[in-house]
C-alpha positions in Angstrom: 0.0 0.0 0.0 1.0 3.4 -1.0 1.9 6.0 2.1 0.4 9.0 1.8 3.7 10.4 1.2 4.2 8.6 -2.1 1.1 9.6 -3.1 1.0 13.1 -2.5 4.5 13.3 -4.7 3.2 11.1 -7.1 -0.1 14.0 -7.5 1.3 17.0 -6.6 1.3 19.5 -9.7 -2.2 18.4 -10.2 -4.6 21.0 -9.2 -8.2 20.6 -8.6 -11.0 23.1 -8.0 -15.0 22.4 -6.4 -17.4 23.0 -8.5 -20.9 23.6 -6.8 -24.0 23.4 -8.5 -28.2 24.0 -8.1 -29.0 20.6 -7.3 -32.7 20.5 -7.6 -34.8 17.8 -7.4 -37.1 17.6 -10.7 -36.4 16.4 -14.0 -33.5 18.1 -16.1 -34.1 18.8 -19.2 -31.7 20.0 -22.3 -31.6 23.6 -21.5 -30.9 23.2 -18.2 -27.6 20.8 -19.1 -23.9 23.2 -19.4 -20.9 21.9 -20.4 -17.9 22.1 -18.1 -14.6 22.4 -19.9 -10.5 22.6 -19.3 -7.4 22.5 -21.3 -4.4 20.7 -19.9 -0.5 22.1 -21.2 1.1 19.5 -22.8 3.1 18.7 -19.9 0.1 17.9 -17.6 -1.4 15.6 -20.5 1.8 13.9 -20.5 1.5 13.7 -16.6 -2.0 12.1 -17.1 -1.8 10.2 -19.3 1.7 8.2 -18.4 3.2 9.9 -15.1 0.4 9.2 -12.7 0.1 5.4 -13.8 3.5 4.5 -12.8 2.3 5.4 -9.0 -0.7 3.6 -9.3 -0.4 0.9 -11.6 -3.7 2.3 -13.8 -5.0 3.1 -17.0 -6.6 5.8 -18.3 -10.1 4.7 -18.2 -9.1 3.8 -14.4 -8.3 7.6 -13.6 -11.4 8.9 -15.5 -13.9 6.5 -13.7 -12.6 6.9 -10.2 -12.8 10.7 -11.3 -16.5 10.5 -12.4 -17.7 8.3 -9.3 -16.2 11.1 -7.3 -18.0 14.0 -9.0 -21.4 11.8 -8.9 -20.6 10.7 -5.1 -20.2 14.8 -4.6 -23.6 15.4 -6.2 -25.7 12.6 -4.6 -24.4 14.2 -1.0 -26.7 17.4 -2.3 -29.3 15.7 -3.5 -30.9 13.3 -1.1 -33.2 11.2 -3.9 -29.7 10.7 -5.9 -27.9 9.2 -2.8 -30.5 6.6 -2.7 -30.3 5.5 -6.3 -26.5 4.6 -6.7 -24.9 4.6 -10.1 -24.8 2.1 -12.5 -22.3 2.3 -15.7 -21.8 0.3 -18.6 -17.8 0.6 -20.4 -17.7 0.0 -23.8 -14.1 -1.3 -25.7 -13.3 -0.4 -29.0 -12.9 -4.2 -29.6 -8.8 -3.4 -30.7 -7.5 -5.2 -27.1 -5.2 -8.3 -27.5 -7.3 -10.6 -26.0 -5.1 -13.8 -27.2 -1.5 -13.5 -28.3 -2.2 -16.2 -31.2 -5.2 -14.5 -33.1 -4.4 -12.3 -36.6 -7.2 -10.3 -36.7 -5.4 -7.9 -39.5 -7.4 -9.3 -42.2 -10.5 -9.1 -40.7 -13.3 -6.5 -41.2 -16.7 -5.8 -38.7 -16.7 -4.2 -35.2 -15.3 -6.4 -31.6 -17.3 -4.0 -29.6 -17.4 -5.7 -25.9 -19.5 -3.4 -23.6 -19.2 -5.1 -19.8 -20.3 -3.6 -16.7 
């Protein structure tokens, strides 16, 4: 297990920020949906998407999830129906992972979509 040391090194540079939103209770519809958006320097991409794995042994998909179930875990503590209804996501793979060393599939044409829970 990872000290708290090693992880703070292996995360520091990374800065985050709270975000707080009106959390009602009714349906949302399209016009009430905004899209939140940052650009990362080249050098905090890099950091993402190779640095931080070799402290924790991850993926990219693994940072991104754990990221979302945080933000969702933040908005179900404001909203008391959302705590109650937990969250359920479905991951789908582009069908290009080496699932056995001995299979060509160069040749081949069609879609190896898996989607697993």
């Amino acid at each position: 297990m990872l000290e708290r040391s090693s992880i703070l090194t292996c995360t520091s540079g990374f800065e985050t920020s709270t975000h707080t939103a009106d959390i009602r209770t009714q349906a949302f519809t399209h016009s009430d949906s905004q899209v939140e958006q940052i650009c990362l320097s080249a050098t905090r991409t890099e950091q993402l998407l190779q640095g931080i794995h070799d402290c924790y042994h991850t993926q990219i998909n693994d940072i991104l999830l754990a990221t979302l179930v945080l933000a969702v875990d933040e908005w179900a503590a404001v909203d008391s129906e959302m705590s109650k209804q937990g969250l359920c996501l479905d991951l789908e793979g582009h069908g290009r992972e080496p699932l056995f060393e001995d299979v060509d599939l160069t040749q081949t044409l069609g879609w190896f979509t898996s989607v697993f829970p």
